[in-house]
C-alpha positions as CSV (number, residue, x, y, z in Angstrom):
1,X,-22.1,-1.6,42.4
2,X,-19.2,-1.1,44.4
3,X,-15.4,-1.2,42.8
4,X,-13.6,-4.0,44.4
5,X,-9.7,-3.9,44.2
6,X,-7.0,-6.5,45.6
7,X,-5.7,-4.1,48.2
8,X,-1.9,-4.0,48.5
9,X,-2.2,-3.1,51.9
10,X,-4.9,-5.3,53.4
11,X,-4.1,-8.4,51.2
12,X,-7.7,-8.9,50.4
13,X,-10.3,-8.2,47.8
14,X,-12.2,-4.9,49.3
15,X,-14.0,-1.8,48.2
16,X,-11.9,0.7,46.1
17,X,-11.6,4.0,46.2
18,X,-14.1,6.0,44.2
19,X,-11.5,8.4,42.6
20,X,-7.7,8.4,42.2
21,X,-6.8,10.0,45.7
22,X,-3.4,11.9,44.8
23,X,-2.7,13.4,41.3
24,X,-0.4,11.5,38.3
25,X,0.9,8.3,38.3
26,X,1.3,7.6,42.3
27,X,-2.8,8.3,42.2
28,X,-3.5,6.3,39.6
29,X,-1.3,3.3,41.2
30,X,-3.4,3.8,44.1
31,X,-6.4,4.1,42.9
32,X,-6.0,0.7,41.1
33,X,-4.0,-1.3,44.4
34,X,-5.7,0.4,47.4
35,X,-8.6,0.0,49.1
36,X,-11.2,2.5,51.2
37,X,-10.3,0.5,54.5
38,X,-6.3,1.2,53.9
39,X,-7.2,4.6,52.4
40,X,-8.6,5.6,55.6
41,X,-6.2,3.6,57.5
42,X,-3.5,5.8,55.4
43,X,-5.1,9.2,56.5
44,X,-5.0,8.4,60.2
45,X,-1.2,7.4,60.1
46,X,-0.7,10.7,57.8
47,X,-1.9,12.7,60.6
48,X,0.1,11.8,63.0
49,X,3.6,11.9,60.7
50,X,1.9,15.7,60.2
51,X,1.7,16.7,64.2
52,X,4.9,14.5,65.2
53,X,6.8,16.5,62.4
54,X,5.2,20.0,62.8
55,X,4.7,19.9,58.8
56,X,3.4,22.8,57.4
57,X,1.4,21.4,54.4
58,X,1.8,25.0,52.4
59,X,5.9,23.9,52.3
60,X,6.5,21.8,49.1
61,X,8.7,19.9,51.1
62,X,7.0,18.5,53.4
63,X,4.2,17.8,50.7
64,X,7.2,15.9,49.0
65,X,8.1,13.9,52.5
66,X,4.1,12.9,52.9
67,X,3.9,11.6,49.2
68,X,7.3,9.3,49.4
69,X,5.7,8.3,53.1
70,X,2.6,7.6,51.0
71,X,4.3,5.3,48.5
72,X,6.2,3.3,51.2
73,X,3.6,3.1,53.4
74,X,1.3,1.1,50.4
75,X,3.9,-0.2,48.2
76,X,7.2,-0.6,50.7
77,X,10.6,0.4,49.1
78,X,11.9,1.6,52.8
79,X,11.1,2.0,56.5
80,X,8.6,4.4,57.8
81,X,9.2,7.8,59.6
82,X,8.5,6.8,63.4
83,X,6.1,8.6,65.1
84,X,5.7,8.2,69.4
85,X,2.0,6.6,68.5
86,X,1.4,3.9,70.9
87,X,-2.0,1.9,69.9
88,X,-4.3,1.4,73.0
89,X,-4.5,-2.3,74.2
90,X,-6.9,-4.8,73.1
């Protein structure tokens, strides 16, 4: 049977993830408050902060941008990075 958390994200109850996605305490926070749906939701937006900002995933500092993105993009505590992403209509 599936794990079902109260995703922060979503709002709703949902399926959660089947292992802490990111190491230490910020993985275990969203392992407990995050859903598959805004997991995958996450990855997709993460993506795009990666091509917009030319980050090179090997520099620790950009690893460090991703994870604060991560936390704000799940749990708030600040704007967003922009990217140019326009959604396509309805």
């Amino acid at each position: 049977m599936a794990r079902t958390v109260h995703c922060v994200k979503l709002g709703t109850d949902a399926e959660g993830l089947d292992r802490a996605p990111y190491p230490g305490p910020l993985g275990q926070r969203l392992f407990d408050n995050v859903s598959k749906a805004a997991w995958a939701e996450w990855l997709q937006h993460q993506t795009r902060l990666i091509n917009e900002y030319r980050l090179v995933l090997s520099d620790a500092e950009a690893r460090r941008f991703l994870a604060k993105e991560m936390e704000k993009y799940f749990f708030g505590g600040g704007e967003l990075a922009q990217t140019s992403y326009v959604p396509p209509p309805a």
